[in-house]
Steps between C-alpha positions, in 0.01 A plus 500: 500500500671462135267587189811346299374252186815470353817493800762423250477907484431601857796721547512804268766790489389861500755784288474872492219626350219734738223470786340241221769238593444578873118431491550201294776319752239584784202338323689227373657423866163518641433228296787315603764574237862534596674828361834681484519851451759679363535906429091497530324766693344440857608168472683509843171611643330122451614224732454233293748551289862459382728817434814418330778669422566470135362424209727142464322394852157607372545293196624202695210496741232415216427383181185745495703866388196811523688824375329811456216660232682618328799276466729792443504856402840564387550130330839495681361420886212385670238724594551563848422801795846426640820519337688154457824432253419134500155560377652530126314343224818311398559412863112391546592236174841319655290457788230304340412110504340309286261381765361887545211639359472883504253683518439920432353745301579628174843258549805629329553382136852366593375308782258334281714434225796336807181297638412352159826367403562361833183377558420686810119592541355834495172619523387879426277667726401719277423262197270297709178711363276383860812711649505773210136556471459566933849680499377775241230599815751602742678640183276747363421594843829591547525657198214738568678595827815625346307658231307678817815595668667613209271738360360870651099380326247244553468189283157564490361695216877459358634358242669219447706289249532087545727368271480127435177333634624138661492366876621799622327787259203381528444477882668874488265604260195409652612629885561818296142541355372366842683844621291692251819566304466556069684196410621409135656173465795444175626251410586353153298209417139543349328178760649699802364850403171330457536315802557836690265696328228200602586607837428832446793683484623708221762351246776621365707315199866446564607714182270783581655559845712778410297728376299477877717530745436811601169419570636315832552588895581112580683260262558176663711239295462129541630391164858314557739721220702783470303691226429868662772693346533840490273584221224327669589687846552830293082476448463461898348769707758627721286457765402144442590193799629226309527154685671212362384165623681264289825405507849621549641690311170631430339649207614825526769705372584618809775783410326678242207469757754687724595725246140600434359556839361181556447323746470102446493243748586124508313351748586126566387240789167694562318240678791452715523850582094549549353175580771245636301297706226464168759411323674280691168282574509468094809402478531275769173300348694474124801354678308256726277363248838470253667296750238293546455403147869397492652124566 
């Protein structure tokens, strides 16, 4: 039986993206939503729904476009496990209608920019802060797993830098400490340190980094900017982990990270890589209730 309030948007199109896509299109068919699946994961695997051939057919089939968290990770193509020519950016925008309304994480700024002058609708995952607030969960849980994998000693008794204290720094700071890990958070505005250091972790100003980093076995990034040169990386033990959770490009300078010894990782799409099916049920909830509230 249909859970559908609003059937003007029954039918929705599913592109690229990970398992997070495939968990949503078989919660939101349960629920008696039509979908279309194109380049996604497992998607063959579910009866109950449509596997098309291109991205021009998957656009056809529904107004309702779900593309992948995030968006993109190149800016040229759309994030995808398989390899598709027509799943260009610049393809993806002489496909669109202005009856669609798109919807993905961390969207690409020229898709926005093509949606607002031609009036097409697009709504952000990952500016929705019910999504961002649950998605930094299966994010710092992820991060903690790489960090665990990519290190020879125990977060425990370690420790460990968080730079920038938002969604996502704070939920990684506090699994750390909950890990009995020494954390220190930095970040550059006075109300955050405060904030932070009311949570009982140690602070660390934003112009006194430098002169610590040395200090560190774990420095985990969640600030959005390319600001980790080389003179900050020169200060770096050699044998720190350093995970970026960000964005692309990241924030570090990855050659003279190279050129040092380091060893820096970017590590996008956690939750979709750790937690899929989490994810997907938080996801699936932001897109319902959004198409609901629509006329």
């Amino acid at each position: 039986m249909s859970n559908i309030k609003n059937a003007k948007y029954s039918r929705i199109s599913f592109i690229g993206g990970d398992l997070r896509l495939s968990y949503m299109i078989k919660e939101l068919t349960n629920r008696g939503y039509d979908a279309a699946a194109y380049c996604v994961p497992q998607a063959g695997t579910f009866s109950r729904v449509t596997i098309v051939n291109s991205l021009q057919e998957a656009l056809d089939y529904a107004d309702v476009i779900v593309g992948p968290v995030p968006f993109s990770k190149t800016q040229l193509t759309i994030n995808s496990a398989y390899e598709a020519k027509d799943l260009e950016i610049q393809n993806f925008l002489t496909c669109l209608r202005p009856s669609h309304i798109i919807f993905g994480g961390a969207i690409t700024p020229c898709i926005k920019r093509f949606c607002g002058v031609h009036s097409i609708k697009h709504v952000d995952f990952m500016e929705m802060d019910e999504v961002a607030v649950l998605n930094a969960i299966a994010t710092a849980e992820g991060t903690i797993a790489e960090a665990i994998m990519r290190s020879q000693i125990n977060l425990c008794n370690s420790t460990c830098l968080v730079l920038g204290y938002g969604k996502c720094g704070s939920v990684l700071a506090a699994k750390l400490k909950g890990l009995d890990a020494k954390v220190t958070v930095c970040a550059r505005r006075k109300i955050v340190l405060a904030q932070a250091k009311t949570a009982g972790f140690d602070t660390l100003p934003f112009e006194c980094m430098p002169n610590s980093l040395s200090e560190f076995s774990f420095i985990f990034n969640t600030i959005p900017a390319q600001y980790f040169d080389e003179s900050l990386l020169k200060e770096v033990s050699v044998d720190a982990t350093l995970i970026d959770i960000s964005s692309n490009p990241g924030c570090f300078d990855t050659d003279a990270a190279s050129k040092l010894g380091l060893k820096t990782e970017l590590c996008l799409g956690l939750p979709g890589k750790y937690a899929p099916k989490s994810s997907a049920g938080i996801l699936t909830d932001a897109l319902v209730a959004k198409l609901e509230s629509l006329s």
